[in-house]
N, C-alpha and C positions, 0 to 999 in steps of 0.2 A: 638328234638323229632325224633325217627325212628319208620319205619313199615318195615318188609319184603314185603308188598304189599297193596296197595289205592287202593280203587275200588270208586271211583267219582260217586255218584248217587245212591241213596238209594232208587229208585222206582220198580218195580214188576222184571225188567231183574237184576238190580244191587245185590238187594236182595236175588233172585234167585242162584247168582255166588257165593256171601257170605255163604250165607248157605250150597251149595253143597260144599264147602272148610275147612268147619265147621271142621273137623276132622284133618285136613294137618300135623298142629304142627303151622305156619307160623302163625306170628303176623299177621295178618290182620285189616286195618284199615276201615272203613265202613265212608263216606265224604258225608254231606248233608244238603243243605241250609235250608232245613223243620223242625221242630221238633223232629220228630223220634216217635211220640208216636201213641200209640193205638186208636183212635177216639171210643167211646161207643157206642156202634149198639144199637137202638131199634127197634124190627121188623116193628111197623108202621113208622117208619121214611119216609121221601120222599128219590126215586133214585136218587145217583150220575149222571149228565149227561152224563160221559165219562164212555164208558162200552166196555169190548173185547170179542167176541166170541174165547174160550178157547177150543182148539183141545182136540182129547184123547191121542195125546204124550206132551201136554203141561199140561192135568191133571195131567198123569203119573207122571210127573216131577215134581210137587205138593205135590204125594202121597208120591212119594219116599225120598223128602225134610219134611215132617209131615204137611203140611200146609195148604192138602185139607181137611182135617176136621175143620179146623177153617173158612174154605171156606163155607161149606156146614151149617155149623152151624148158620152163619149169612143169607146168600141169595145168590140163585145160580139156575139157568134159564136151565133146560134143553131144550135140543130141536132135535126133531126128523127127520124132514123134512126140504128140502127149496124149494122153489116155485119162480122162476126167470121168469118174462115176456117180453118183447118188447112192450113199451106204442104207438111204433109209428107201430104197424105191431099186427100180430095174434102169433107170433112167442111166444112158454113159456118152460119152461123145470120141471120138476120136481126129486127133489133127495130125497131119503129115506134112511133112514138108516138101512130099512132091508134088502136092496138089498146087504147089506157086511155082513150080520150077527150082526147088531150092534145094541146097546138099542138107543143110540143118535148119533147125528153128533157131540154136543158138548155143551156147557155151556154159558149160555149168563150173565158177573157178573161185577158187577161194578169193577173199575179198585181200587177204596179205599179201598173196601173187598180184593182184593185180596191182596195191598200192607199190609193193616193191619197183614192178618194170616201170611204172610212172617213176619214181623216186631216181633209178637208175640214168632216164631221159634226164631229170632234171641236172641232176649233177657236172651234165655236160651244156650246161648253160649258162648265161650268167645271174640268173635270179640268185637275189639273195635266199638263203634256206635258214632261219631261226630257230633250234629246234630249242626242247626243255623252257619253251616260254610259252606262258600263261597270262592273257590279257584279265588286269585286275581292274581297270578303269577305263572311260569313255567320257570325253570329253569336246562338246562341239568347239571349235573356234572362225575365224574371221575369213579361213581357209580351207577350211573343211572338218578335220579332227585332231585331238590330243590324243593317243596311245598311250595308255601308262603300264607295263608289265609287271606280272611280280619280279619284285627285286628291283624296284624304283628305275627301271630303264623308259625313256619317254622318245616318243617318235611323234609326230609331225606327218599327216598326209592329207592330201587332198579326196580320196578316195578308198574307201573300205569295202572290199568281197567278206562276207559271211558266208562261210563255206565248215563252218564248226560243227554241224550235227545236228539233230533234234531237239536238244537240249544245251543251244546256244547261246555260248555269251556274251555274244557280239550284240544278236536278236534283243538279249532280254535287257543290258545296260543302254543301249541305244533306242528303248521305251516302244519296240514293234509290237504292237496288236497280234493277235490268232485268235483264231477258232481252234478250239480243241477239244476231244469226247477223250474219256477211258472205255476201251471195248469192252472192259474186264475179264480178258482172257491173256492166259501168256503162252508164248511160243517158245516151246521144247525143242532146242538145237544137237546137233549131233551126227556126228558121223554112225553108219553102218555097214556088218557084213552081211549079205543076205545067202540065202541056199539058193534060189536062179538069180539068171541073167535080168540083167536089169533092159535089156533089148535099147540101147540107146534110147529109151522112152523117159520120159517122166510122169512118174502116175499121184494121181492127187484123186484122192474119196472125197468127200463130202459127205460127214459126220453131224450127229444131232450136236455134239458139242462145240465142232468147230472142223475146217479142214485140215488132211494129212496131206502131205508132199512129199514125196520120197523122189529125191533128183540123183541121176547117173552120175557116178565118179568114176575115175580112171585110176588104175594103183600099178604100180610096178608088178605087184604080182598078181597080175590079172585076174583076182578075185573077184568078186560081185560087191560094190562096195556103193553107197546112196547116201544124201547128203538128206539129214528130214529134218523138216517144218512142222511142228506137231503144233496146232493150235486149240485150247482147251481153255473151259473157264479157272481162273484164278486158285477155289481151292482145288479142283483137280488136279491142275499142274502141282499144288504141292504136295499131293499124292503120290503123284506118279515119279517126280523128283526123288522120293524118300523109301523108294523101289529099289530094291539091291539090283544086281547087273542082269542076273536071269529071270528076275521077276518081271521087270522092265521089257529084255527084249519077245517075253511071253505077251505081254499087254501092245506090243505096238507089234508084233505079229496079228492077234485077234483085230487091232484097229485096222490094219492093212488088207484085213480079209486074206491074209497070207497068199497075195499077188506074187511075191516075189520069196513063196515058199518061209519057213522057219525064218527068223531074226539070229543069227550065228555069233554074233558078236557087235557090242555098240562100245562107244569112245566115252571120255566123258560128257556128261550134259549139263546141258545152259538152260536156262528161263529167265526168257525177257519180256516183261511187259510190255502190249499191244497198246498204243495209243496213237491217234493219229492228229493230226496238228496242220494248220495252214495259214500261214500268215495273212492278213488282209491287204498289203501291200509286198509287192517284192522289192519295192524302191525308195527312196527317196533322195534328195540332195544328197550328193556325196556317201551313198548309200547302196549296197544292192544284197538280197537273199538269193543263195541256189543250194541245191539242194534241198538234204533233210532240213537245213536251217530256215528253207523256205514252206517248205511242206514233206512230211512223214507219211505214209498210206501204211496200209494193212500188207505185210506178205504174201496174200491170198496169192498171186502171179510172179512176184518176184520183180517190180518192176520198180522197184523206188531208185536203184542206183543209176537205170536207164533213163529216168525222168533227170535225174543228178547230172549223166552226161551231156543231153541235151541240152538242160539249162547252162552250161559250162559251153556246151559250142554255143548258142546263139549270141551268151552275151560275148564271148570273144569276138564274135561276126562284129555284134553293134558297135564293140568299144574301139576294134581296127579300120572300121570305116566312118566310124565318127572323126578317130585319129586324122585319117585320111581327109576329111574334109575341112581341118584345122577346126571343129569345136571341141568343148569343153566335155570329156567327157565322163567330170565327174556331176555334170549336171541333170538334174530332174528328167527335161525335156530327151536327152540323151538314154537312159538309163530306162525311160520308160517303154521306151522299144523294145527292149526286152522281153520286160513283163507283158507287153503285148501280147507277145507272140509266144509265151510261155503258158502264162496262169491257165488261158482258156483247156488247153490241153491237159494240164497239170489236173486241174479240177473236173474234166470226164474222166478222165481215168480216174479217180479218187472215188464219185460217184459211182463208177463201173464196177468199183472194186467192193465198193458199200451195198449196192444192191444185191452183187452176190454173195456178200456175207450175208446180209438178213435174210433173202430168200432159202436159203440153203440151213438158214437156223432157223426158221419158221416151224409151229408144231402142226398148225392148224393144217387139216385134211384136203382144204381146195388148193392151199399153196403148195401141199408137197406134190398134188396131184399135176401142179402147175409144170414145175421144176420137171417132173419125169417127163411130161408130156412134150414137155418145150427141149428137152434135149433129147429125145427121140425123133422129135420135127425137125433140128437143128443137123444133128447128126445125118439125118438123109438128105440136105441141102447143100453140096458141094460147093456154088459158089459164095453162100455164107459163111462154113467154115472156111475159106479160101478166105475172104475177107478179115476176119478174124488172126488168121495167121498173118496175113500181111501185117494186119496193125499190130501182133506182137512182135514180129518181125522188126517193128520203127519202119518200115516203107512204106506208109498211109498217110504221115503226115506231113507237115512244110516243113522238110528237113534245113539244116544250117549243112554250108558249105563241108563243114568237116565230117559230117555223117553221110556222106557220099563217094562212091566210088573215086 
């Protein structure tokens, strides 16, 4: 079996890469241990637990793939404002989205919506879609790779996307390098009901133990309904895990400072271990990392999936115009155009994201004095919160073709 190019991982970036490719000519193979299929929406259904706050260059990116009307048509969260405080200080900030001219900041949607309207686009193409396979071997040869799946099926490419996840095994049989810490905290996932309106905001404390997020859902029956990120050390989380349903939403009301009134009702809950990861190369021969396969970040923002779609248009960018100018573009010099124009970006925000976790975990007196002072300063500075929105927005950086109007 041959492919001119595997792309490992059929989740919302992998997807993503596929479909922008859609056109090339290039066999493309699409490799996925899941099914592959369209799960059936019905709008009373209960929320997925795992949900991404969706920039407007990763809508873009959507629109321009056909995928955000299948988005919109299912369930999709805008939201206007965010409201960030210091639980341990008076310190808060507030960002709007008219301060750039903007209707939202951005979309808060489950991560199954999204992968479904991708999944729907592809269907109507010619990529191949592999689902219920699991890549069990990597093998270099004289051509680029051996593919060996379970169940002894072997493919043949010149080219392989890692688009598998954080805990990739494309990454880890193909001998990629990272860096990686454990934060030792995990993130309590879940849907909830609240007593007020959630005010199209998303509000996020800043806790001694770690931040809450509580992001706007939309429900058929226009209830007050929040999607939270509860981030806590290790044995806390299995604490609070081990919390029957009222004692729970009693504890994550007192965490919320009960912004959004009493806790009414919660879904079931997840704890996921926070770890963050980044490979030391995103490339090589006949090689490329995007996404979490390339690098994982902390929750804190919500911005791992929009670093995923970026990564998935640019290299689309390089590999149709490399296409274009007849090279190889399963090669080095090729591929590393990429990572050019990715990693730098990829690693400020990683940093950004780092600083404000440790500062905001800090016990010491001058830093908490820091943190209140600095978002009281911040807060009265319109055109640095204006800046700030931009760059969560995705409109600050060198965008790629597809994340553009």
């Amino acid at each position: 079996m041959h492919a001119d190019l595997i792309i490992v991982g059929a989740g919302m970036v992998g997807s993503t890469l596929a479909l922008a490719l859609k056109d090339s000519g290039l066999n493309i193979l699409l490799v996925d241990g899941s099914p592959l299929s369209v799960a059936p929406f019905q709008a009373e259904q209960t929320f997925e637990p795992r949900v991404s706050a969706l920039s407007i260059a990763s809508q873009h990116i959507l629109e321009n793939l056909g995928a955000w009307p299948g988005i919109i048509q299912r369930r999709a969260s805008p939201y206007s404002h965010m409201h960030v405080w210091d639980g341990s200080g008076t310190g808060k900030i507030d960002f709007s989205a008219s301060s750039v001219h903007a209707q939202v900041l951005g979309h808060i949607v489950e991560n199954r919506i999204v992968q479904d309207a991708l999944l729907e686009q592809l269907q109507d193409t010619k990529i191949d879609l592999l689902a219920h396979s699991r890549v069990e071997n990597l093998r270099r040869s004289s051509s680029g790779w051996l593919m060996q799946l379970e169940g002894g099926t072997q493919i043949h490419t010149p080219l392989i996307i890692a688009a598998d996840g954080a805990n990739s095994t494309v990454r880890r049989l193909a001998g990629c390098a990272t860096r990686e810490w454990d934060y030792l905290h995990h993130a309590i996932v879940t849907s909830i009901r609240c007593e007020k309106p959630h005010q199209a905001t998303a509000w996020q404390r800043f806790t001694d133990e770690g931040p809450l997020a509580l992001l706007p859902l939309q429900h058929i029956d226009e209830r007050n309904w929040c999607s939270i990120v509860w981030s806590v050390p290790k044995e806390r989380a299995a604490q609070i895990m081990a919390l029957d349903d009222a004692e729970f939403c009693t504890a994550l009301g007192q965490a919320s400072e009960q912004r959004l009134g009493n806790i009414e009702h919660a879904d079931q809950r997840y704890s996921i271990p926070l770890r963050q990861r980044h490979a030391k190369r995103y490339v090589e021969p006949s090689l490329a990392l995007i996404g979490d396969a390339a690098h994982s970040i902390h929750p804190l923002a919500g911005q791992g999936v929009n670093l995923g779609f970026l990564d998935a248009a640019v290299l689309a960018q390089v590999l149709l115009k490399a296409q274009q100018r007849g090279e190889n573009i399963a090669s080095e010099q090729v591929l590393s155009r990429f990572e050019r124009r990715r990693m730098p970006h990829n690693l400020a925000m990683m940093a950004a994201m780092d600083g404000f976790q440790h500062l905001f975990q800090a016990d010491a007196l001058p830093l908490r004095w820091l943190r209140n002072s600095g978002l009281k300063l911040v807060d009265n500075l319109d055109e640095a919160k204006a800046l700030f929105v931009r760059q969560a927005l995705g409109l600050g950086i060198d965008l790629p073709d597809l994340a553009k109007v």
